[in-house]
C-alpha positions in Angstrom: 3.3 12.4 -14.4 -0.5 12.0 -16.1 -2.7 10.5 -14.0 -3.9 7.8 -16.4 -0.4 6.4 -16.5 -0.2 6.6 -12.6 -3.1 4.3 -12.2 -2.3 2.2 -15.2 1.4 2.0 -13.7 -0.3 0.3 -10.5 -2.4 -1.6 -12.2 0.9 -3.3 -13.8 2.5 -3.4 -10.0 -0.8 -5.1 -8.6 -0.1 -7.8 -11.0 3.4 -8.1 -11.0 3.0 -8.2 -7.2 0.2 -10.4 -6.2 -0.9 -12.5 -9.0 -1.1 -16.4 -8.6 -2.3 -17.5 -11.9 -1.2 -20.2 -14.5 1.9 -20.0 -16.5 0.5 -19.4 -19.5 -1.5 -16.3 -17.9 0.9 -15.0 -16.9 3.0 -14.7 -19.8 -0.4 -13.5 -21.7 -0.3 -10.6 -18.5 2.9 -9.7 -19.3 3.1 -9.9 -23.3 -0.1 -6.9 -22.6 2.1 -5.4 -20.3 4.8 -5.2 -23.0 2.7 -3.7 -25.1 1.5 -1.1 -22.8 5.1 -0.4 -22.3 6.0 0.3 -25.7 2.8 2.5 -26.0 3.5 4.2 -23.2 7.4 4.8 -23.8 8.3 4.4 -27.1 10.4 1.5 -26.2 10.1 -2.3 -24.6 13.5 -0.8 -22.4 11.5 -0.9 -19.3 9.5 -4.1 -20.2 13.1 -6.1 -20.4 14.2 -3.9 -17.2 11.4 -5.4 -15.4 11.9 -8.7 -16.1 15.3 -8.7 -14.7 14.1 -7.0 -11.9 11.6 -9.6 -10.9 13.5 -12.5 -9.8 16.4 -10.2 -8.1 12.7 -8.9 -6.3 12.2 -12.1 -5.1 15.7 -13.1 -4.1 15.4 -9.7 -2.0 12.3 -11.1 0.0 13.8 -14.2 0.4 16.1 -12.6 2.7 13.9 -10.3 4.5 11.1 -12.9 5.2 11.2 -16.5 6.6 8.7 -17.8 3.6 9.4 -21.2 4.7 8.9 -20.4 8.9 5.7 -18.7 7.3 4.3 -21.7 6.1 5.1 -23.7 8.7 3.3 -21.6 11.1 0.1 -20.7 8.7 -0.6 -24.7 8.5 -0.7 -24.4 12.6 -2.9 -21.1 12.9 -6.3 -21.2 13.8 -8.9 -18.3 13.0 -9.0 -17.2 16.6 -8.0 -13.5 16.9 -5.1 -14.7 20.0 -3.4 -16.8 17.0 -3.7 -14.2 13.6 -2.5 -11.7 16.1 0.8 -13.6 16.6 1.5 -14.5 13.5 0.8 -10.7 12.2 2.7 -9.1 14.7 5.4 -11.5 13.9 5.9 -11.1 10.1 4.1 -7.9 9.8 7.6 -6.5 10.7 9.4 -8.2 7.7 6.9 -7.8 5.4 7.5 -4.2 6.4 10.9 -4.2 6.0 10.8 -6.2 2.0 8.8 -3.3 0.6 12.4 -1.8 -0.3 13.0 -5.1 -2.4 10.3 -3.0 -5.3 12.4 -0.6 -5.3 14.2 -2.2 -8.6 10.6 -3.0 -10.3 9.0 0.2 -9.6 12.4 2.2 -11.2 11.3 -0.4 -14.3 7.6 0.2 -14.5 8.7 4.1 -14.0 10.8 3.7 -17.4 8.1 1.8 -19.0 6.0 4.5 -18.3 8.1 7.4 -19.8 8.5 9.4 -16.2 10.9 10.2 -13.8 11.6 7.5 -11.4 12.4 10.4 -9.2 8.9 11.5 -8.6 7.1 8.2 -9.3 8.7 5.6 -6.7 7.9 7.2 -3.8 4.3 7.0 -4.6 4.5 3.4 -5.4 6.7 2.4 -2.2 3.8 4.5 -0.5 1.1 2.5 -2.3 3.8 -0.6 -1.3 3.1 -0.1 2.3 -0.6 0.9 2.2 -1.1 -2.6 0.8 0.7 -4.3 3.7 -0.9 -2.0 6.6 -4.3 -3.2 4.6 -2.8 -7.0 5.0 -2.0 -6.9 8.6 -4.4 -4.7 10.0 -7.2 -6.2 12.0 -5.2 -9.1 12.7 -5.3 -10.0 9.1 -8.6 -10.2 8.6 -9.0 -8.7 5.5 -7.1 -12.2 4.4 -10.1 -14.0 6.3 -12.4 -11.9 3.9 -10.6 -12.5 1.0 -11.5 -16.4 1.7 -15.1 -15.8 1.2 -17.1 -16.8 -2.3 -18.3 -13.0 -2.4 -15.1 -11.6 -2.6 -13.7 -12.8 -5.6 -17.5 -11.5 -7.6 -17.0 -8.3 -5.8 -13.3 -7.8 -7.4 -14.7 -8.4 -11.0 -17.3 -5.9 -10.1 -14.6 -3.3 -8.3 -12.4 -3.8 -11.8 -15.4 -2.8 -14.0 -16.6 -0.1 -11.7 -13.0 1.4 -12.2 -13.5 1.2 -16.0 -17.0 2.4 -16.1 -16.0 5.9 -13.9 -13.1 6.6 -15.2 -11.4 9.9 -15.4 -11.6 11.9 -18.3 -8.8 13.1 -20.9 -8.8 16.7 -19.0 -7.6 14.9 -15.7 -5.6 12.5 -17.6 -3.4 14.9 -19.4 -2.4 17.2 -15.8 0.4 16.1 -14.0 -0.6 14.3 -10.9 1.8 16.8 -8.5 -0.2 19.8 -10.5 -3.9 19.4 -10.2 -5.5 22.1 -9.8 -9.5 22.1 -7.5 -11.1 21.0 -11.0 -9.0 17.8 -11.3 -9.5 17.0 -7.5 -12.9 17.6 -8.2 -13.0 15.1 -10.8 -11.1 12.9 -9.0 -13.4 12.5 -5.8 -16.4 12.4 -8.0 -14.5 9.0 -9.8 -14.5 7.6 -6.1 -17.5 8.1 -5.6 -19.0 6.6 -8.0 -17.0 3.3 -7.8 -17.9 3.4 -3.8 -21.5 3.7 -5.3 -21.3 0.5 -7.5 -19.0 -1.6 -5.4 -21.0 -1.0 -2.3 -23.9 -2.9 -4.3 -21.5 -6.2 -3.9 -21.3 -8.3 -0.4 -17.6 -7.8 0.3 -16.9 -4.2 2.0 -13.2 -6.0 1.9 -12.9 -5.3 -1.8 -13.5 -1.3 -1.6 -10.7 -1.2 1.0 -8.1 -2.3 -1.7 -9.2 0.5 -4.0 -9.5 3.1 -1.1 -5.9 2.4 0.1 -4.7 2.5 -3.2 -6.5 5.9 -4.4 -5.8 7.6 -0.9 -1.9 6.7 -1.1 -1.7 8.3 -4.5 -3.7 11.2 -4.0 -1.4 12.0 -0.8 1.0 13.1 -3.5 -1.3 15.7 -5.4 -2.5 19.0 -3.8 -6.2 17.8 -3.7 -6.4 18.2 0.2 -6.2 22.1 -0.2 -10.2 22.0 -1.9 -12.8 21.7 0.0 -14.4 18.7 -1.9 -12.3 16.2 -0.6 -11.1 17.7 2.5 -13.9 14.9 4.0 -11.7 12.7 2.2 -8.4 13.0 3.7 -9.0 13.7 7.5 -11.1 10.0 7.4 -8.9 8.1 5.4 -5.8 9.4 4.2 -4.2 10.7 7.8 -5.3 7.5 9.2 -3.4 5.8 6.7 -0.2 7.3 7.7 
């Protein structure tokens, strides 16, 4: 799979995922998504796939996590480190545990992408759990951080830093599973320079949602092998594991 529709593929999961927006936002997010999907594949098969697997996705959770214990005990917790870390060690668990609810969605956005579901899932159940280790580690505090004013200006700015260092067609057109030490070499050079612009922001919290995302996915290429980012993995990615 191209690594431009990798990260445009978890782009589409982000949103799917964790977006709390208006109804009419959201069906502008997923009429682009629609189109992205026919540009993509050739075909809206994956866009109407996806839409069926949504709500079975959130039936799915429903079983594996007590949303409505959940909000019982949030209106209860305080912000003292004793109390996040009972609540966290008690639903970290289940949250855990509903990451194989995706597993319908991601075999969608896989379709909607044109690749094999085969190779593709496993990186996005991997990206899946990277995003609830990011959640629950610490206590939860990187939901704390996400609370503050600076955040949510550091996200617009992490979301054009992305744009602004992207990679190019070369890196684009290689399979992910295939790149070679010029590729990798792109690749860490694209980190760094969105650690470079988002490090200008107030809200170190942000970076960590691009840094477990980028570090789950590049697990799955050969980039640890060259010497440019062997920094890279033994700080970040083995620790993510």
């Amino acid at each position: 799979m191209s690594g431009s529709r990798l990260f445009a593929a978890i782009a589409v999961i982000a949103f799917i995922s964790v977006v709390r927006a208006a109804p009419q936002e959201i069906i502008e997010a997923l009429l682009r998504y629609k189109q992205q999907c026919i540009d993509l594949s050739g075909s809206d098969e994956g866009y109407t796939q996806t839409l069926v697997a949504i709500p079975e996705m959130k039936i799915c959770i429903l079983n594996k996590v007590d949303v409505l214990e959940i909000q019982q005990d949030v209106t209860s917790i305080s912000e003292s480190k004793s109390d996040r870390k009972m609540f966290f060690d008690k639903y970290c668990p289940q949250f855990n545990e509903s990451v194989s609810c995706f597993d319908d969605l991601f075999e969608s956005v896989a379709k909607c992408i044109g690749e094999d579901s085969d190779q593709i899932v496993p990186v996005f159940r991997d990206v899946a759990y990277g995003v609830v280790e990011l959640i629950c580690e610490n206590d939860g505090q990187f939901l704390l951080d996400a609370q503050k004013p600076e955040f949510k200006d550091c996200l617009v700015q992490l979301r054009e830093s992305v744009q602004e260092c992207r990679l190019t067609n070369m890196t684009h057109s290689v399979s992910l599973i295939h790149y070679g030490e010029e590729q990798c070499r792109e690749v860490e050079t694209s980190r760094e320079c969105v650690k470079q612009k988002v490090d200008e922001c107030n809200a170190p919290a942000v970076y960590n949602i691009f840094e477990i995302l980028f570090n789950r996915i590049m697990k799955w290429t050969n980039c640890h092998q060259y010497n440019k980012v062997v920094e890279l993995y033994n700080n970040n990615v083995d620790g993510a594991n």
